[in-house]
C-alpha positions, 0 to 999 in steps of 0.5 A, spaced: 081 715 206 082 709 201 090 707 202 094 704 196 091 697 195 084 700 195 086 705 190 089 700 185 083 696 186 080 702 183 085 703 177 084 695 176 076 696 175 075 700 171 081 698 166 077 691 165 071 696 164 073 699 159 077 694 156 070 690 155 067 695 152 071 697 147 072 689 145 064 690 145 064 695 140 069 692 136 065 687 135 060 691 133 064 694 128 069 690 126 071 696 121 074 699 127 080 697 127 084 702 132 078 701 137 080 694 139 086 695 139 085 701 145 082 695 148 089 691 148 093 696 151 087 698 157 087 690 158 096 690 158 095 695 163 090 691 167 095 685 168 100 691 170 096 693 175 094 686 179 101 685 177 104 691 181 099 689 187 102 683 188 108 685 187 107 690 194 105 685 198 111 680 196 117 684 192 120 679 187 126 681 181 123 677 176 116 679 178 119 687 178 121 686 170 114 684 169 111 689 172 115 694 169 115 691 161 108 691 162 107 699 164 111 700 158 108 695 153 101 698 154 102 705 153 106 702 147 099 699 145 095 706 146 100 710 142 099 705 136 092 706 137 092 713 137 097 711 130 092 708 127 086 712 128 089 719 125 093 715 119 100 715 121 103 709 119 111 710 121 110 705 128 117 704 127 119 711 130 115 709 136 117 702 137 124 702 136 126 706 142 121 703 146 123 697 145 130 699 147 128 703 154 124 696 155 131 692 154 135 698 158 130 697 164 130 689 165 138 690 164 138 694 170 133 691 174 136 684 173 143 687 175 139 690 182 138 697 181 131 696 180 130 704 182 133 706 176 128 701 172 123 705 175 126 711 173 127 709 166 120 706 165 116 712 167 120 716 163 119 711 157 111 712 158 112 719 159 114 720 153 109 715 150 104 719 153 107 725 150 107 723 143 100 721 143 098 728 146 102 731 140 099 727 135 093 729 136 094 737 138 098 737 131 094 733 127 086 732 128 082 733 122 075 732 126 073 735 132 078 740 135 075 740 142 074 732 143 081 732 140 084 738 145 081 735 150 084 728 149 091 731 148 090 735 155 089 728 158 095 725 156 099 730 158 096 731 165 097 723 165 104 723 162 106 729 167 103 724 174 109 719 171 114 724 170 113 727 177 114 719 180 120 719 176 122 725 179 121 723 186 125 716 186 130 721 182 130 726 187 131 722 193 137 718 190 132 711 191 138 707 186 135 700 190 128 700 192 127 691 192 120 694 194 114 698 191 115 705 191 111 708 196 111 716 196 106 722 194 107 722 187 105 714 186 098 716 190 097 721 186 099 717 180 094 712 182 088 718 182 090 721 176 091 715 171 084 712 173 081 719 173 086 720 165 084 713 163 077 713 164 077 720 160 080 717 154 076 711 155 070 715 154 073 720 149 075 713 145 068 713 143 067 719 141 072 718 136 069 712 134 062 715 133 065 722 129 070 716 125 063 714 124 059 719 121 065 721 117 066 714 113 058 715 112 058 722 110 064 720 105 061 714 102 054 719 101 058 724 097 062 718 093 060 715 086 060 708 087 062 706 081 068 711 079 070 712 085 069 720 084 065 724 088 058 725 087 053 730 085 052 731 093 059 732 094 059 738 088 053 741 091 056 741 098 063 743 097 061 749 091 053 750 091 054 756 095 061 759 092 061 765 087 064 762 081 070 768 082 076 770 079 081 765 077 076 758 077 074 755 071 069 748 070 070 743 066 064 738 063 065 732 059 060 728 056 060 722 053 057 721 047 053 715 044 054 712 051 047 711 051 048 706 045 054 702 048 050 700 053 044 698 050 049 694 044 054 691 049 050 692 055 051 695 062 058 692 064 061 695 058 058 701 060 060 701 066 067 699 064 067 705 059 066 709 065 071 707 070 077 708 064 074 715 063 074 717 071 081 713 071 084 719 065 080 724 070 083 722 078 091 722 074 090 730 074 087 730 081 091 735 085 090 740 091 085 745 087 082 740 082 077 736 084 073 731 079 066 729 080 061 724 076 055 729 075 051 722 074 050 717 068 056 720 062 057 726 065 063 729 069 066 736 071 072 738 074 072 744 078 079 748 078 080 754 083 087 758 081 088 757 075 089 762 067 084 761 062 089 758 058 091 752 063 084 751 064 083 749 057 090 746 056 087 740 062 081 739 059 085 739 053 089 733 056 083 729 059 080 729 051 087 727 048 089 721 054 082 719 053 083 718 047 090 715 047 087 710 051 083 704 049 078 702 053 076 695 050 079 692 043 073 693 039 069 696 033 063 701 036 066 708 039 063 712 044 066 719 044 067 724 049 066 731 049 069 736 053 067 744 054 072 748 059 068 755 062 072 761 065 071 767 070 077 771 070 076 778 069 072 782 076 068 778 082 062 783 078 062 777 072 061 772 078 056 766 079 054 762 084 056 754 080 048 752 083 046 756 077 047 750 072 042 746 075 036 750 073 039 755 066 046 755 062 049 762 065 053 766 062 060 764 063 057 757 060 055 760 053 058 758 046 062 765 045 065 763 053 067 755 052 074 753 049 072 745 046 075 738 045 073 732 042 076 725 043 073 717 043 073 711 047 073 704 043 068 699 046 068 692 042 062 688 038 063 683 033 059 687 028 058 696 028 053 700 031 047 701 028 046 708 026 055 709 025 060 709 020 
């Protein structure tokens, strides 16, 4: 049966294992930026654990201040990992109170009562442990079952130190000048290489599904505007009903074709970016703004009356008119057409129909228009307008 020391060993190497892997990734793709900073965390725990080996072979005050600031210290670390990959950015909430268990643990350790320093590090890392299980129980947006099973490990973790706690707590064990050594601290040791070498692999997992999600984002974004693309409308209304209570936007820029041809593609392009700028100020939950290609916009709009539709199609037209895009003499319009089905799901039609015919909510007697012009610049007019 392996004793204590052996199973140290054990927690050691897989740490520097999983340490060096998640550095290799990292460097990989240094946009993964949470990755390299689990690497961090596991690497402090590595130090802990070699620390807290020797520290059984020669029990040292100062030796023990470190062992236990280290404990703390790499949780923290994975904590803010964990932070970092689901957007949380309030690390101070995390920080703060840790830092402070870390200053209570070496104020008493320092005093002699090094039982108590364990207690209050144990119960700091549970509680560390405890967060990060609920931060991704509450929050994961991707894939349920990796991220309940990462919220599983932590707690079995977290729970494996609480017991420690307990057990040193039960006892009475104020002073130790020693290692602790009982049931709960072997268990510990099983469960935490077991729980670490989980997390490791399922920290891959989410490197790979932040992946694909940044890929499929910038598949479905236009690169210019910064909107969503025609991909992106097809993929999120190509097989919904054009139902009660939603309405589409069009916008068109007229004389578009003449700007870039008259003072060039940049200017174009600039054109388009301050359309889409008027277009993103009326983004809201409900309203999604996409760039169809070339000149061409719409604004997909769910729970909304005729009349609101409109009036928003009719705000877009008015600001991009407000709005000069360059100090110049040429003009390049942009018209706008709002359509609606607020009547029976009967009326309804799937938004795929526009790409091959015009349908019947899209027909002249069903559209409310507006009009609006953009000025670009040229020393002299455009050919072929006032």
């Amino acid at each position: 049966m392996l004793d204590f020391s052996s199973l140290l060993l054990a927690a050691a190497l897989s740490g520097i294992c999983l340490s060096i892997t998640m550095f290799a990734i990292w460097l990989a793709t240094p946009r993964a930026r949470f990755v390299l900073t689990v690497a961090c965390g596991i690497f402090v725990l590595v130090a802990h654990v070699v620390g807290f080996w020797r520290y059984t072979k020669e029990a040292d005050p100062w030796l023990c201040q470190v062992v236990l600031a280290l404990l703390t210290l790499g949780f923290l670390v994975i904590c803010l990992s964990a932070m970092q990959y689901l957007g949380f950015r309030d690390y101070r909430r995390v920080v703060v109170p840790t830092l402070a268990a870390m200053a209570a643990c070496a104020l008493v350790t320092y005093l002699g009562f090094d039982g108590i320093g364990f207690q209050i590090t144990y119960a700091a890392v549970t509680a560390l442990l405890a967060t990060i299980g609920t931060m991704f129980w509450m929050k994961g947006d991707h894939d349920r079952r990796i991220l309940l099973v990462v919220s599983f490990l932590s707690g079995a973790c977290g729970l494996s130190f609480a017991l420690c706690g307990l057990a040193l707590l039960a006892q009475g064990q104020w002073v130790l000048n020693a290692a602790p050594d009982n049931w709960a601290e072997r268990l510990n040791s099983v469960v935490a290489v077991a729980c670490m070498t989980g997390l490791g692999a399922l920290t891959l997992s989410l490197h790979h599904l932040q992946a694909q999600i940044e890929l499929k984002a910038e598949t479905m974004t236009d690169p210019l505007t910064g909107l969503m693309n025609r991909r992106a409308l097809n993929e999120l209304y190509g097989e919904r009903s054009f139902g009660p209570f939603m309405a589409i936007a069009m916008f068109d820029l007229d004389h578009f074709k003449t700007t870039n041809d008259v003072f060039g593609h940049p200017v174009g392009d600039e054109v388009l970016c301050r359309f889409a700028a008027v277009i993103k100020k009326y983004g809201r939950a409900g309203v999604d703004a996409f760039r169809l290609g070339g000149e061409e916009f719409a604004l997909v709009m769910s729970r909304v009356t005729p009349e609101k539709a409109h009036g928003m199609a009719s705000r877009i037209g008015s600001r991009s008119a407000q709005r000069s895009c360059l100090p110049t003499a040429a003009r390049c319009a942009a018209a706008s057409a709002a359509a609606w089905d607020s009547v029976t799901p009967r009326a309804a039609r799937s938004t795929r129909c526009w790409r091959k015919r015009t349908p019947r909510f899209m027909r002249p007697s069903a559209l409310g228009a507006t009009g609006s012009s953009f000025r670009t610049e040229r020393a002299g007019p455009v050919p072929g307008q006032p």
